[in-house]
N, C-alpha and C positions, 0 to 999 in steps of 0.2 A: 513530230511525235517521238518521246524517248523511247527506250528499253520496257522501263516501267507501265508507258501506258500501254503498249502493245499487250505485255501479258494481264495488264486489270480488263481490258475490253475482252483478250479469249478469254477470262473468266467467266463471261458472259454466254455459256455453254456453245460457242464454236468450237474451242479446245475438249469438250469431252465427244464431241457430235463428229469433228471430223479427225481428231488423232486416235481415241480413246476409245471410240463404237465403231459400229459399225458398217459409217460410210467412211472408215478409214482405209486409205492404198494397202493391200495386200502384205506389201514388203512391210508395214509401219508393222502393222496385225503381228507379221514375224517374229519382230526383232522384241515385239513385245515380252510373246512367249517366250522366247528364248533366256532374257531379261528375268523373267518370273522365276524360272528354270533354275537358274543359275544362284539368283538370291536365296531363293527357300532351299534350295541344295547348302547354300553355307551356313544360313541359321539353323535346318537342322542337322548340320556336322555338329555344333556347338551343343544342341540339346540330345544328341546320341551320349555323351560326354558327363551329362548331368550338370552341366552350366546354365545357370539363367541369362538371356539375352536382353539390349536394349538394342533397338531399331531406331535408327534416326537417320532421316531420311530430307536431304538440302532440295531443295527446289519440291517441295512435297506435292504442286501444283492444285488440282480441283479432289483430290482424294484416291487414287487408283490402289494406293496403300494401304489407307484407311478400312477400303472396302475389305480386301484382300486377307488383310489378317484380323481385321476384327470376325471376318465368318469365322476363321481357322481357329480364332479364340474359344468359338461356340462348338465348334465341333470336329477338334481335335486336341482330344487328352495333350500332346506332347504342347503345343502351343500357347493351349492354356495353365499349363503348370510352369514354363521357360520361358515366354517370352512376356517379359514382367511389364517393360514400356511400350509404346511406336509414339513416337516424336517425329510430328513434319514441322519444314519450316522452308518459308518463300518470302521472298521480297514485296510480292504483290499481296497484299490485305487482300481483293477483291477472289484472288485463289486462294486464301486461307479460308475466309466466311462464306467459298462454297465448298470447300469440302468438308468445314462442319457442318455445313446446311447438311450435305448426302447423308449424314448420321441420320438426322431427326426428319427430314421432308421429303414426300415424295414430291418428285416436278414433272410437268409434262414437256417434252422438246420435242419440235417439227413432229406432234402426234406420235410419239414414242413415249409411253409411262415408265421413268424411273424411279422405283419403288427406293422409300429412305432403307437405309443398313438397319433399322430398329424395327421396320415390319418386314424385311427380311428376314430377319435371325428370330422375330416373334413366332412368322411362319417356320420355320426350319425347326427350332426348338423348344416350342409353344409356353416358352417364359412369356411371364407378360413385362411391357413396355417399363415399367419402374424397375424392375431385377436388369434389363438389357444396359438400362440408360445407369445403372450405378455401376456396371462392371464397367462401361466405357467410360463413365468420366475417370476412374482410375486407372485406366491403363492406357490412356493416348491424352496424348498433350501438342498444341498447335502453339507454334512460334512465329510470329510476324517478324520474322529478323535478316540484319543483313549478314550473309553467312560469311564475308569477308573479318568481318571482327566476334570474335567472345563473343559467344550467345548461351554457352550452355557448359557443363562441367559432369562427370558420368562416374561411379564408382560403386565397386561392391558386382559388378556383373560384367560380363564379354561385351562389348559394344562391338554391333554392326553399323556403317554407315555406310547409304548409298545415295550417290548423283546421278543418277538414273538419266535412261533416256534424253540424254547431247544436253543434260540441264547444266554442265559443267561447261560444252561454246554456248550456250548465253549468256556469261558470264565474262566479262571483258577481261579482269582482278584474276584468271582462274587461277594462277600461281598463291593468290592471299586467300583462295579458300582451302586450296589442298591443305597449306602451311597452319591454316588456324584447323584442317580436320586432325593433325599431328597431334596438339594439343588437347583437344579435345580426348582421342583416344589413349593419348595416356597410354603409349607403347602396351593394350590389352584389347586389341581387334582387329576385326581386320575391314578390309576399304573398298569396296567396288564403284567403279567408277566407267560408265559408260559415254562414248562420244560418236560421232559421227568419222568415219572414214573419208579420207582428201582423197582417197586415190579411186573413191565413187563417186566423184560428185555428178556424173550421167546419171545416177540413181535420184542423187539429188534434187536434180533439173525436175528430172521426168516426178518424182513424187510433189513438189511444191506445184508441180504445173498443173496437177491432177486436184493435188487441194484445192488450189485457187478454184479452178472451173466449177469444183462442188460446191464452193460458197465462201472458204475462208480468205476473203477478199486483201485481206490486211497484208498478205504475204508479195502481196504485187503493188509495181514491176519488183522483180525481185533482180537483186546484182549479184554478180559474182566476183570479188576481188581473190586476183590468183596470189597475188603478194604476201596478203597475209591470210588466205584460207579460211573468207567469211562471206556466207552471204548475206544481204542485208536487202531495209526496202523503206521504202517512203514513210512509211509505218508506223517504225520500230522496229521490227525484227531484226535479230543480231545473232546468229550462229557459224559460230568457231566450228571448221572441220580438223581432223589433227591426223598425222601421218602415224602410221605405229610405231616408229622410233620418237615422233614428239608427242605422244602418249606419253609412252613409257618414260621420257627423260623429264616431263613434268613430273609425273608421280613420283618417280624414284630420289628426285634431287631435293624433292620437298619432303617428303616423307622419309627419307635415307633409310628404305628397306627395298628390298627388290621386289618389281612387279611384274604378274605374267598375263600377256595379251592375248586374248583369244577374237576371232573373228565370231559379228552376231547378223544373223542374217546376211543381207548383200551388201550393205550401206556401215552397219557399225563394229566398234573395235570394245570390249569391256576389259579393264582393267582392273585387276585384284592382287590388292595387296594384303601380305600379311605381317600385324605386327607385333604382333606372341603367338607363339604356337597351339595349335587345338591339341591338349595333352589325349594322352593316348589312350591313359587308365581311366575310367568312371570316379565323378567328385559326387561326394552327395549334393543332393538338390537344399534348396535354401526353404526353411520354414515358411510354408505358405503365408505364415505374416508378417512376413519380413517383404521388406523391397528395396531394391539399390535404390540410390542417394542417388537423384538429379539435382543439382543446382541450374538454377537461370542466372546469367550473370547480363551486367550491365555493360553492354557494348562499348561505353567510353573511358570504363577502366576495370573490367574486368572484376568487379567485387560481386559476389553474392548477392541474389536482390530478394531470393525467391527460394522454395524449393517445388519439384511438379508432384503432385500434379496443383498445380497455382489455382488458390479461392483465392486470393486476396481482389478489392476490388480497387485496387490503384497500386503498385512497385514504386518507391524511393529505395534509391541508393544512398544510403549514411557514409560514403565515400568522397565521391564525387556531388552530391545532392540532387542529382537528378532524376527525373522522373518518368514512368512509362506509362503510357496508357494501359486498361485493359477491359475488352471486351467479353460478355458472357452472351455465348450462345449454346444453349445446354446441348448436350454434359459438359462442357469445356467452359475455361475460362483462356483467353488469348491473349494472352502478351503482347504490343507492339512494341519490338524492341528500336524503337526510333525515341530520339527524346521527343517529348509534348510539351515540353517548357525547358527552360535551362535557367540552374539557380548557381551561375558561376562564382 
């Protein structure tokens, strides 16, 4: 079993049930908030400033983002005048088309009701369902892409990007995605990047051991190769641990800005880079009808295909001629930034 199928099966709500709720290990719980903490602390250094934000967010998994700042959109003035986008994007379709599910469906798991983000925020701010569902299809956009190559292109606003939670060791390439997040930000943001810690991997052991027994079966037998600092399992599962020095000499060497490491809970190390400065003076804010420029671009050369938040109901690239799929699950429209044909 590869990389890929490991994470379309936790799509299958193992991944929200035992990483993301709460029958997850205590320490995970942790490193969450802290995680949380740390993010909404730099997005709003940025809206203290009067800058509008784009959030984009690689490995965006089953939605923990999604949830997150779409409430903050409902019910905090500063989020919803500043933070203009949230863009996820994952390798796995099957975590994309469930974190647009948590917008619009409630589900039931192992007798636990998780209510959708749209009767949430119904309850919360007693809008009804059609004013919920047009502010989110405008301001979040799902990308089914591989973040190692051009997926997206950002301007007109401070771009935050995070790899959140070790989404950066599952990833074998992680050198070709820091090097395409370079691009992407367009030296005008800044980069948070969190991993797992090598020099816990007792913490390691003991948290997968604990998973497994609650059910996320997929994790076992689980290996530990000390050589190159991954554990891996029959599976699929593939996670990169990284040293604080080979943190920091990934991020800095790709991104050639300097990065500062901070310890997150017992087990991880997060990495923030910054690559313009958060000015000091207040900018005015941007005319509420106004919105940065996202482009979608074409994985296999880079051209414009799109702009978000994407109606269209099929992407050709007039470059290369090829083509992407896309899927509509409301409010969204999803990109799969894979070719579906190739017209060489």
């Amino acid at each position: 079993m590869s990389i890929l199928d490991f994470w379309d099966n936790a799509a299958d709500g193992v991944y929200d049930r035992f990483v993301l709720g709460t029958d997850a290990p205590y320490e995970i719980r942790r490193l969450l908030a802290q995680e949380d903490r740390e993010l909404t602390g730099v997005i709003e250094s940025y809206f203290a400033t009067g800058h509008d934000v784009v959030f984009i967010e690689i490995g965006s998994g089953t939605g923990r983002y999604i949830r997150l700042f779409g409430k903050l959109i409902f019910t905090n003035e500063l989020y919803r005048k500043h933070l203009s986008y949230i863009v996820g994007t994952d390798f796995s379709m099957n975590m994309i088309e469930t974190s647009a599910h948590t917008l619009v469906s409630s589900t039931t798991l192992h007798k636990n009701k998780t209510l959708s983000l749209i009767t949430e925020l119904k309850t919360i701010t007693g809008l009804p369902s059609k004013d919920i569902l047009a502010t989110l299809s405008k301001r979040f956009q799902l990308l089914h892409a591989d973040a190692t190559k051009p997926f997206l292109e950002a301007s007109n606003a401070k771009i935050v990007v995070g790899i959140m939670f070790g989404t950066l060791g599952n990833i074998p390439d992680a050198a070709a995605v820091i090097s395409n997040v370079k691009s992407l930000v367009h030296n005008e943001g800044i980069v948070i990047v969190t991993v797992f810690n090598s020099e816990a991997i007792d913490v390691g052991f003991k948290a997968y051991s604990e998973l497994t027994k609650r059910g996320f079966t997929n994790l076992a037998p689980l290996r530990w190769d000390p050589d190159n600092s991954v554990f891996t399992s029959d599976l699929g599962f593939y996670s990169r641990w990284y040293s604080f020095q080979e943190i920091k000499t990934l991020i800095e060497s790709n991104l050639e800005t300097k990065a500062d490491i901070i310890p997150l809970a017992s087990q991880g190390l997060l990495a923030k880079a910054t690559l313009s400065s958060v000015p000091k003076t207040s900018q005015p804010s941007r005319n509420q009808n106004e919105y940065p420029t996202l482009k979608v671009l074409c994985p296999n050369c880079g051209n414009p295909i799109s702009v978000v938040p994407v109606t269209d109901k099929k992407l050709l690239c007039d470059r290369c001629a090829r083509d992407y799929a896309v899927t509509t699950i409301k409010p969204l429209c999803i990109p799969s930034l894979f070719p579906s044909s190739f017209k060489d």
